[in-house]
BATIRO-162235 format. One record per residue (C-alpha): residue in three letters; residue number from 1; y, z, x. Coordinates in Angstrom, 1 decimal. Layout:
BEGIN
+------+-----+--------+--------+--------+
| type | seq |  north |     up |   east |
+------+-----+--------+--------+--------+
|  ala | NUM |      Y |      Z |      X |
...
+------+-----+--------+--------+--------+
This chain:
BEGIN
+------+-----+--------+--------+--------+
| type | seq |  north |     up |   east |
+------+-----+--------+--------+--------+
|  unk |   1 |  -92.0 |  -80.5 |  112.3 |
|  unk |   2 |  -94.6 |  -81.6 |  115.4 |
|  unk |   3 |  -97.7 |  -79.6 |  113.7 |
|  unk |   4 | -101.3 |  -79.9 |  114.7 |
|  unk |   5 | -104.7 |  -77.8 |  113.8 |
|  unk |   6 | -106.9 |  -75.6 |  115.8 |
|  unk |   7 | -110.8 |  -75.8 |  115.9 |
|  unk |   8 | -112.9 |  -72.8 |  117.0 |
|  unk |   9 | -115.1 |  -72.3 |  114.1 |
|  unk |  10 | -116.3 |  -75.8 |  113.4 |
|  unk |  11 | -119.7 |  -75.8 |  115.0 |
|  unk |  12 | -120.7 |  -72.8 |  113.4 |
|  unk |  13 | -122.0 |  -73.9 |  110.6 |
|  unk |  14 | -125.5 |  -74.5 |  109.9 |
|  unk |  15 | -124.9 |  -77.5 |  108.5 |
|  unk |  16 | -123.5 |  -79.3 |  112.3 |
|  unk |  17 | -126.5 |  -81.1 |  113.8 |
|  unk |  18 | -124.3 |  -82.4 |  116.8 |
|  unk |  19 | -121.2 |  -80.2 |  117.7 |
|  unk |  20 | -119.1 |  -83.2 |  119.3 |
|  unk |  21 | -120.0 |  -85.6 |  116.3 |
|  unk |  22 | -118.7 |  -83.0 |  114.2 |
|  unk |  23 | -115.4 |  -82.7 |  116.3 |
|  unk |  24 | -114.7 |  -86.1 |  116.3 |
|  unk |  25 | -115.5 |  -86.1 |  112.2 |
|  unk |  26 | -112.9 |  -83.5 |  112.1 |
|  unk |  27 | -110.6 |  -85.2 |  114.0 |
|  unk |  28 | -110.8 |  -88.4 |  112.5 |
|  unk |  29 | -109.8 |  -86.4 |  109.4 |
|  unk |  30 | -106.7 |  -84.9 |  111.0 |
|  unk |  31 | -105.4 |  -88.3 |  112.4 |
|  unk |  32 | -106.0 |  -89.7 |  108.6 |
|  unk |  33 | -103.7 |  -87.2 |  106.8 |
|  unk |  34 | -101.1 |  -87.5 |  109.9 |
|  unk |  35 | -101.1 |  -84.5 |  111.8 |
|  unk |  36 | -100.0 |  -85.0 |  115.6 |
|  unk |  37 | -103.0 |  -82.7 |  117.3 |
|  unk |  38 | -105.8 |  -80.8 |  117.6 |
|  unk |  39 | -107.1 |  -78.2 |  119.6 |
|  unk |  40 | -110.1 |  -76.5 |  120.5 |
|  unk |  41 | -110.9 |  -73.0 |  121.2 |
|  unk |  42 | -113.2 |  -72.0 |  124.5 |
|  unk |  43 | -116.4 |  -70.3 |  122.9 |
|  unk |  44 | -119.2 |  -69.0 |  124.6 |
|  unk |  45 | -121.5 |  -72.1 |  123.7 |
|  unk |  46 | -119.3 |  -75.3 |  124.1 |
|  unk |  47 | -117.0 |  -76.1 |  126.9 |
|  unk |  48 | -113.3 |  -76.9 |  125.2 |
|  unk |  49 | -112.4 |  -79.5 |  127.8 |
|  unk |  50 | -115.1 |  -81.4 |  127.3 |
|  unk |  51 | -115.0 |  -81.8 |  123.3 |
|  unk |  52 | -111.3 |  -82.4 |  123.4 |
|  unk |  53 | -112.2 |  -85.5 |  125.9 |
|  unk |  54 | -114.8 |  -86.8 |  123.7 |
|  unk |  55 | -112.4 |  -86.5 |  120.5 |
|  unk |  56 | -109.6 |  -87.9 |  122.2 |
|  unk |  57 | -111.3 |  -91.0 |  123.4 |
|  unk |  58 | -112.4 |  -91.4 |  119.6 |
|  unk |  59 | -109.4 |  -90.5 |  117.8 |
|  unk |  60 | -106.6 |  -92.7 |  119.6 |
|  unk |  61 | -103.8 |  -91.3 |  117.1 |
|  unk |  62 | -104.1 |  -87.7 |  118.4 |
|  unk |  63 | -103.0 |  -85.7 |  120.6 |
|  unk |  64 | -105.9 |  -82.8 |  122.1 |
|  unk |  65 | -105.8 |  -79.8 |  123.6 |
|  unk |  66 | -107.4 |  -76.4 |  124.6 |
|  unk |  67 | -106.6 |  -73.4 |  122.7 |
|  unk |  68 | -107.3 |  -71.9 |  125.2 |
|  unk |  69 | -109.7 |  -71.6 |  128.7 |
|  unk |  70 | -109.8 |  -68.4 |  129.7 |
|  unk |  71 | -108.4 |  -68.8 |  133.2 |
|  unk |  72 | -110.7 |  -65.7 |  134.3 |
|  unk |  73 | -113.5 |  -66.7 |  136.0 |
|  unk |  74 | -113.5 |  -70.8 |  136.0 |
|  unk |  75 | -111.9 |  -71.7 |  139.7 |
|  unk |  76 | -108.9 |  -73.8 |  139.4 |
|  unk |  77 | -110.4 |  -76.5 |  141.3 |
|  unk |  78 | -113.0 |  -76.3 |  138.5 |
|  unk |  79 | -111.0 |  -76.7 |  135.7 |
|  unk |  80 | -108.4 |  -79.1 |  137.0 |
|  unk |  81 | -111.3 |  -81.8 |  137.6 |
|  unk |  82 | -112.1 |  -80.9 |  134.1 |
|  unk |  83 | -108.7 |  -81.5 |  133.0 |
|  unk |  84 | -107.8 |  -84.8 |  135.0 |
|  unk |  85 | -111.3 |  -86.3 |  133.8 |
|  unk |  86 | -109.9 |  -85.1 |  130.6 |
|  unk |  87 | -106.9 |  -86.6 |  130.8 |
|  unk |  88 | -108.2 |  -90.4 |  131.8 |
|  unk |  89 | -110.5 |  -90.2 |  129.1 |
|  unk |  90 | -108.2 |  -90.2 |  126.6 |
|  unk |  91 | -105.5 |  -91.9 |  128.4 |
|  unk |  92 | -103.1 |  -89.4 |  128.6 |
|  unk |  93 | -103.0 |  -87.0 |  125.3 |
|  unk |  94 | -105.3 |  -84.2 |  127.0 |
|  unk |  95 | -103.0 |  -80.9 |  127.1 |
|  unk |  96 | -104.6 |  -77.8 |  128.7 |
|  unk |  97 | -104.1 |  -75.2 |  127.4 |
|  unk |  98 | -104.9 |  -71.6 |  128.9 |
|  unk |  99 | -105.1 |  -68.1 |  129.0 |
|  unk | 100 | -105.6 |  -64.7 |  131.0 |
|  unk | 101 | -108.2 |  -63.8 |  128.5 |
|  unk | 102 | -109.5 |  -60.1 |  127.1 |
|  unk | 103 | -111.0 |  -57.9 |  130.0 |
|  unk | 104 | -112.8 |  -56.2 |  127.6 |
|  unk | 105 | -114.9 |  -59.1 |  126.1 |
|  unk | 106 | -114.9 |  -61.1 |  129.6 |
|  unk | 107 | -115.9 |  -58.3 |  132.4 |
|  unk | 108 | -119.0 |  -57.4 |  130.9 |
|  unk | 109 | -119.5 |  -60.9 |  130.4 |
|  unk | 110 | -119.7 |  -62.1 |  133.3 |
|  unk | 111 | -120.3 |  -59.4 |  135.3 |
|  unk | 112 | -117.2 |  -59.9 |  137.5 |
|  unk | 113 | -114.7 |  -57.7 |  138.6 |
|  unk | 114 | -111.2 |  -58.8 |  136.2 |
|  unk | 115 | -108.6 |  -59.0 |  138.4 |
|  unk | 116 | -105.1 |  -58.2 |  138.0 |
|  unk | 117 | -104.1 |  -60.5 |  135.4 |
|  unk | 118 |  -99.9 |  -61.0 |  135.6 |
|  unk | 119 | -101.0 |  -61.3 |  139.3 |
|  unk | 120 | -103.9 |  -63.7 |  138.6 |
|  unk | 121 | -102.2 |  -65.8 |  136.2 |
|  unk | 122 |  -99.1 |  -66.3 |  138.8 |
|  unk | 123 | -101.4 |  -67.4 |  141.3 |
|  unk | 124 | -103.9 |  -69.3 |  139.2 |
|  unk | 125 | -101.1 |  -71.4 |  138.7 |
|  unk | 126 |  -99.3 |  -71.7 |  141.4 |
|  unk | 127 | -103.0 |  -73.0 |  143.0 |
|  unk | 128 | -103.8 |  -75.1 |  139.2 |
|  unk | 129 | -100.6 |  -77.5 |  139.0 |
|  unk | 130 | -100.8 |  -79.4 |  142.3 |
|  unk | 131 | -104.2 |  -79.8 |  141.9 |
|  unk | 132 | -103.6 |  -81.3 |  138.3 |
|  unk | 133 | -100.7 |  -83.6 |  140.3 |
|  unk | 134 | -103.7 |  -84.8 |  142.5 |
|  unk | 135 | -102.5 |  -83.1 |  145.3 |
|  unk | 136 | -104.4 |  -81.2 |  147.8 |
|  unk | 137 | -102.6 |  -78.3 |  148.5 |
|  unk | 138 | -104.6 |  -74.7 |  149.6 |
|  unk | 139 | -103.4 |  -72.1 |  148.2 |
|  unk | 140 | -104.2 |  -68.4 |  149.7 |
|  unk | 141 | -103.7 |  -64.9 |  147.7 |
|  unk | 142 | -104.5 |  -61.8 |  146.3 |
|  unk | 143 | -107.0 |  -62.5 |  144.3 |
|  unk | 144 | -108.1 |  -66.2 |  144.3 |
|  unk | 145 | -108.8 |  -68.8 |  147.5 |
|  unk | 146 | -108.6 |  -72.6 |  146.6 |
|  unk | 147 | -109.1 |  -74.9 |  149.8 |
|  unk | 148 | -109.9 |  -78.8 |  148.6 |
|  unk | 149 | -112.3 |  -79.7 |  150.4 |
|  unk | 150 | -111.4 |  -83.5 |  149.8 |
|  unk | 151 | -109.1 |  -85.7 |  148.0 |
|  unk | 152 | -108.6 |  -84.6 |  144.1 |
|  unk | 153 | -106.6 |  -87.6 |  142.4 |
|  unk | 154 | -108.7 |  -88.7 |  139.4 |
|  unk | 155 | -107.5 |  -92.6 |  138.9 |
|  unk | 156 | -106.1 |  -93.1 |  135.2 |
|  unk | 157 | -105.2 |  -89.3 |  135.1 |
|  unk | 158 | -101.4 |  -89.8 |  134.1 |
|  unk | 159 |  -99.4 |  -88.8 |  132.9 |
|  unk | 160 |  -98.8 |  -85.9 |  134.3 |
|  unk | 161 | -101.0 |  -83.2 |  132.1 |
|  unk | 162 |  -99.1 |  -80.1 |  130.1 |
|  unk | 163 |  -99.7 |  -76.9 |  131.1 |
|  unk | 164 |  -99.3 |  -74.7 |  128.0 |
|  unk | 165 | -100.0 |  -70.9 |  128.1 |
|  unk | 166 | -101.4 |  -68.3 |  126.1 |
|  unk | 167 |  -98.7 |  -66.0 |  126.9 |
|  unk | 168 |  -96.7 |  -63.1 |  124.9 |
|  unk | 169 |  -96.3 |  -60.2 |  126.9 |
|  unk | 170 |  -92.7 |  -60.0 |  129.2 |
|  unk | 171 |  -94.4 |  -60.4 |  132.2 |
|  unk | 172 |  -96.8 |  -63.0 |  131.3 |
|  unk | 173 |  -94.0 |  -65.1 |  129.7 |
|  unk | 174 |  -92.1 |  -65.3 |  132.7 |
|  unk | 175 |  -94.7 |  -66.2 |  135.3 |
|  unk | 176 |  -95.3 |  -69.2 |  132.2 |
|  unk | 177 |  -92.0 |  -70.3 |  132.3 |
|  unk | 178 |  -91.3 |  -70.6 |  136.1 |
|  unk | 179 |  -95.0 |  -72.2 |  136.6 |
|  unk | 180 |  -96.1 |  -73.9 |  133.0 |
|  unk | 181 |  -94.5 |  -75.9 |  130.9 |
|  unk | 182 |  -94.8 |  -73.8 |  127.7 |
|  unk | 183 |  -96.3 |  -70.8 |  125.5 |
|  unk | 184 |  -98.9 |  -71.3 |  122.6 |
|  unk | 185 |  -98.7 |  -67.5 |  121.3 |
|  unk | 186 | -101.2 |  -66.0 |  118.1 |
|  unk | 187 | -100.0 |  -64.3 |  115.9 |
|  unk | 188 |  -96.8 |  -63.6 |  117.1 |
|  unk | 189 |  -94.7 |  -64.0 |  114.3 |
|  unk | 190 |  -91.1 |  -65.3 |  113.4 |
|  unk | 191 |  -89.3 |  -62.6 |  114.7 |
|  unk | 192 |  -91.1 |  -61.8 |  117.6 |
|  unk | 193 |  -90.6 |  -65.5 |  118.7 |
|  unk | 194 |  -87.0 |  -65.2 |  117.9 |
|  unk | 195 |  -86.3 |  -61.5 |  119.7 |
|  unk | 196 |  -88.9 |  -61.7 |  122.4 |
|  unk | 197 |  -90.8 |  -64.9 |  123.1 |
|  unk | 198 |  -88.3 |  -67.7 |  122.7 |
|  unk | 199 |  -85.6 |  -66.0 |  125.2 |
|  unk | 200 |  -87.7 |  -64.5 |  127.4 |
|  unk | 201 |  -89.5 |  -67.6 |  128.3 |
|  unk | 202 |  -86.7 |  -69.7 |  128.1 |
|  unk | 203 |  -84.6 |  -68.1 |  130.2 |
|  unk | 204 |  -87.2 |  -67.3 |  133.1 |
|  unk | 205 |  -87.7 |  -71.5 |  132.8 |
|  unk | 206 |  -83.9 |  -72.0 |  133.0 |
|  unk | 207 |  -83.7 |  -69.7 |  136.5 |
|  unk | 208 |  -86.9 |  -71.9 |  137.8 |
|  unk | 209 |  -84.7 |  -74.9 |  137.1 |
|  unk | 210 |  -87.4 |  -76.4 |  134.8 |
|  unk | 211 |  -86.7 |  -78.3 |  131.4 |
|  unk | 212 |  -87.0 |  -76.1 |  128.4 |
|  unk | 213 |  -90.8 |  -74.8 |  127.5 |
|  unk | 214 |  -92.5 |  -75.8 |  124.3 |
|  unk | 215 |  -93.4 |  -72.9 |  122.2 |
|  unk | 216 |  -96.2 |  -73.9 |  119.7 |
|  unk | 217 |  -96.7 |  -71.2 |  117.9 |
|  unk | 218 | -100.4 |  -70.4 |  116.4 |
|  unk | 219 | -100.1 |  -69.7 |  113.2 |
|  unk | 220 | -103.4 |  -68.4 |  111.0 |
|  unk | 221 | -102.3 |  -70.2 |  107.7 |
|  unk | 222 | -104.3 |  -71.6 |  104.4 |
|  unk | 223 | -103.1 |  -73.1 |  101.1 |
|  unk | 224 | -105.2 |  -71.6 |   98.5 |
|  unk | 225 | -104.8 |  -69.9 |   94.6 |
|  unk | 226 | -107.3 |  -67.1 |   96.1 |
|  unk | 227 | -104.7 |  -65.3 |   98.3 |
|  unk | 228 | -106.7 |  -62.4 |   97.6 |
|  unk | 229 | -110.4 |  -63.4 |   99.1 |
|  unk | 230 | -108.0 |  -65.4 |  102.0 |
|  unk | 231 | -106.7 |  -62.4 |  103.1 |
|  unk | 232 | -110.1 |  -59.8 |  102.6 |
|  unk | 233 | -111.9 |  -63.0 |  105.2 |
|  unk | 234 | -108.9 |  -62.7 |  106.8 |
|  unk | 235 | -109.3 |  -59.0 |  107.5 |
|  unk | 236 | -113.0 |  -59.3 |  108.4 |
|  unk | 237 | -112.4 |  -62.2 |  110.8 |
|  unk | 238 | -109.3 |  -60.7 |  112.8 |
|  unk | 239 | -110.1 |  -57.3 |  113.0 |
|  unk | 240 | -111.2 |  -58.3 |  116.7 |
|  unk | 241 | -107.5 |  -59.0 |  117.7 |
|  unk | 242 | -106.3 |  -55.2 |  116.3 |
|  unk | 243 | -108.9 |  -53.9 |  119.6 |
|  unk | 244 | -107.4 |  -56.1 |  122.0 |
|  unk | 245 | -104.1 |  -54.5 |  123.8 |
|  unk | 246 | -101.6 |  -57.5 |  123.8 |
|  unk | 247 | -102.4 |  -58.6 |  120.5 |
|  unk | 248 | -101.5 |  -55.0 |  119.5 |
|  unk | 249 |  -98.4 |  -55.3 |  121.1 |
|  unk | 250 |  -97.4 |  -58.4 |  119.6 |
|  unk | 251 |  -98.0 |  -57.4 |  116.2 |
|  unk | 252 |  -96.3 |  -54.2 |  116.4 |
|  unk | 253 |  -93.7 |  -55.9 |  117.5 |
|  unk | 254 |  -93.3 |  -57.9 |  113.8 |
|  unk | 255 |  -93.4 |  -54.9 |  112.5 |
|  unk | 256 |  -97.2 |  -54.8 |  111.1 |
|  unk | 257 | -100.2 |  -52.9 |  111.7 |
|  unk | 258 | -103.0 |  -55.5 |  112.0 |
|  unk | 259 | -103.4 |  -59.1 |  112.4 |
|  unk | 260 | -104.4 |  -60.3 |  109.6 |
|  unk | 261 | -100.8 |  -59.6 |  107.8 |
|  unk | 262 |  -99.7 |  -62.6 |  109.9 |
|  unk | 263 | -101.6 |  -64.6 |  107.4 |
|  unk | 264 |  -99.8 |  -67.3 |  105.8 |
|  unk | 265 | -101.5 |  -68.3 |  102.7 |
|  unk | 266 | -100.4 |  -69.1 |   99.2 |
|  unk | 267 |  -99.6 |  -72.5 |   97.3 |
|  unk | 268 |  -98.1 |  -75.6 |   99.5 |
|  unk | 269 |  -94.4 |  -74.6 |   98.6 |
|  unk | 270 |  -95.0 |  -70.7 |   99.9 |
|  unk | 271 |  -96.9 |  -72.0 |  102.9 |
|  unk | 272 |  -94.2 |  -74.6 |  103.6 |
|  unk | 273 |  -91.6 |  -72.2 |  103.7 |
|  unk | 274 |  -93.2 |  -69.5 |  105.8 |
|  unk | 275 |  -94.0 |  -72.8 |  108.7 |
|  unk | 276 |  -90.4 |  -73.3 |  108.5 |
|  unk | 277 |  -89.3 |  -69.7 |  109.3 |
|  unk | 278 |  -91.3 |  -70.2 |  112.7 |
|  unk | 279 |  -89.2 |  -73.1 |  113.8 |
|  unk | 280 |  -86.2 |  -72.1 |  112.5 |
|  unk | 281 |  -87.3 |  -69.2 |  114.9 |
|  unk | 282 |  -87.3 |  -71.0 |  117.8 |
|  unk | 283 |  -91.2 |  -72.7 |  117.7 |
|  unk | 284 |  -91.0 |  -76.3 |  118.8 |
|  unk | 285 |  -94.1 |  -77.1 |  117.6 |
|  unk | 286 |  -96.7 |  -75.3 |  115.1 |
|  unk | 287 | -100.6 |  -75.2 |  115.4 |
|  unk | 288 | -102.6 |  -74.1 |  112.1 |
|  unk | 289 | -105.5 |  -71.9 |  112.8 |
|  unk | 290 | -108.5 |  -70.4 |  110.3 |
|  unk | 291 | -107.2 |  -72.9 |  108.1 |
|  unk | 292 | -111.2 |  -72.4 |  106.5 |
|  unk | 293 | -110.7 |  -68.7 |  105.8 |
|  unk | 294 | -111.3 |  -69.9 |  101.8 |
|  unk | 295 | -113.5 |  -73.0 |  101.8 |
|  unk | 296 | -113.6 |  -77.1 |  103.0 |
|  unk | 297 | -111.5 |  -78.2 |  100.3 |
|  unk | 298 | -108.7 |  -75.4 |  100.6 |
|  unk | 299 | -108.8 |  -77.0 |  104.5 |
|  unk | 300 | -108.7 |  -80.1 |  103.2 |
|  unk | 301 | -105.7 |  -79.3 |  101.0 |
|  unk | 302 | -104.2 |  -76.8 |  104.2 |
|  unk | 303 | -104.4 |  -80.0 |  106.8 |
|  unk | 304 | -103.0 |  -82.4 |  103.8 |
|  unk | 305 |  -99.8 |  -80.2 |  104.0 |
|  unk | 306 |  -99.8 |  -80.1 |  107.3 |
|  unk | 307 |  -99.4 |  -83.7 |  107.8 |
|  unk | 308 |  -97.0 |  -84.3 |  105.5 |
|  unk | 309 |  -94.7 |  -81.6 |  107.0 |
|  unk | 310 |  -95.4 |  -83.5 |  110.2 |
|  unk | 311 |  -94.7 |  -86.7 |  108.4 |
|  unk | 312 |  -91.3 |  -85.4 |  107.5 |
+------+-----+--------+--------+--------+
């Protein structure tokens, strides 16, 4: 099982005196007990490219990624020199990942009009890839421009960087499979991945004539004895998602009423099995998110399993 951690909580605590030292700390850590990556969550203080650069030039075992930019309103010319810098620095495990985003939390943000987002996303990137290829290309629609306005190669940018998507919805999922190179879904559970994600995606990649997508699911999983407190945090924490529209949809389509019943928790034997129910649904690869709903050592313990069921 390829299995890796995702960060978005880390430099929260009070404790952090330098949010990329801590990064690195933590990634260190994951290397050590053998998992294969780690990826970082686009919050509203530090940028998720840039940490995953700095941890990836430390930690030469891993893998990094983003989990995920909001696409909406960074220009793709913006994030692919992000991404190729990225990708040099840590010659050649950077994986960017991305996403449409919430309208909801982003418009008001910003202050920008959100544009249509199956429409934005196909065009984000359709303009995004060549510019990650180093190519040059402008690229003209509804509602982006992208005209380089001189080379954009980055030297010791190769390979080729991933492009994974955030996407779970059936429109999304197609427009990822023609233009991307795979899905990282939350909280979309085994048998949405089985009925929904894996075939939709697969088979829009398959009429695109492109090699089969990687779907790492995002799983929100800790080993703990206090299943009880992980899932009351777990409740408080997610209650977020259960406002946003396409994380309703995905987890009606489990069958459940809010996210945080896509908690995995339990001892290492119950949390083992319920990882292996989302690959033997169709997940090529696994991420572990709020793996500190409980506590450092039930993380510790959560990313020790982790890397042994990476190790086997």
């Amino acid at each position: 099982m390829r299995i890796g951690v995702s960060l978005s909580t880390f430099a929260a605590s009070a404790q952090t005196t330098n949010v990329v030292d801590e990064a690195v700390r933590l990634g260190r850590q994951a290397a050590q007990l053998g998992l294969d990556a780690v990826w970082f969550g686009q919050m509203a203080s530090y940028d998720a490219v840039a940490v995953a650069a700095a941890v990836g030039r430390e930690v030469t075992e891993l893998a990094v990624g983003t989990s995920v930019v909001p696409i909406y309103p960074r220009h793709p010319q913006l994030l692919a020199s992000a991404a190729k810098t990225a990708q040099a620095s840590t010659g050649g495990r950077f994986q960017l990942g991305v996403g449409v985003g919430a309208p909801s939390l982003l418009e008001p943000a910003y202050g920008i009009p959100f544009p249509a987002p199956i429409t934005h996303l196909r065009e984000y990137l359709s303009a995004l890839v060549p510019l990650l290829a180093g190519a040059s290309t402008p690229f003209r629609g509804e509602t982006l421009v992208s005209r380089p306005f001189g080379p954009t190669a980055v030297a010791g940018a190769r390979p080729p960087i991933p492009v994974i998507v955030a996407a779970m919805g059936p429109q999304a999922l197609r427009v990822t499979g023609e233009l991307a190179d795979g899905t990282l879904p939350f909280l979309a559970g085994p048998r949405t991945l089985a009925e929904h994600i894996v075939p939709t995606i697969t088979e829009a990649a398959a009429r695109a004539g492109r090699p089969a997508p990687r779907i790492i699911a995002a799983v929100p999983a800790v080993v703990t004895h206090d299943t009880g407190r992980a899932r009351a945090v777990a409740a408080e924490q997610m209650a977020f998602y259960d406002r946003v529209p396409s994380y309703q949809a995905v987890v009606a389509r489990e069958g459940l009423a809010t996210a945080a019943e896509l908690l995995v928790a339990g001892d290492e034997d119950t949390v083992a099995a319920q990882l292996r129910r989302y690959t033997d649904a169709g997940a090529t690869e696994v991420t572990l998110a709020q793996t500190d709903l409980t506590g450092d050592g039930d993380r510790l313990r959560t990313w020790r399993l982790a890397g042994e069921l990476a190790r086997a």
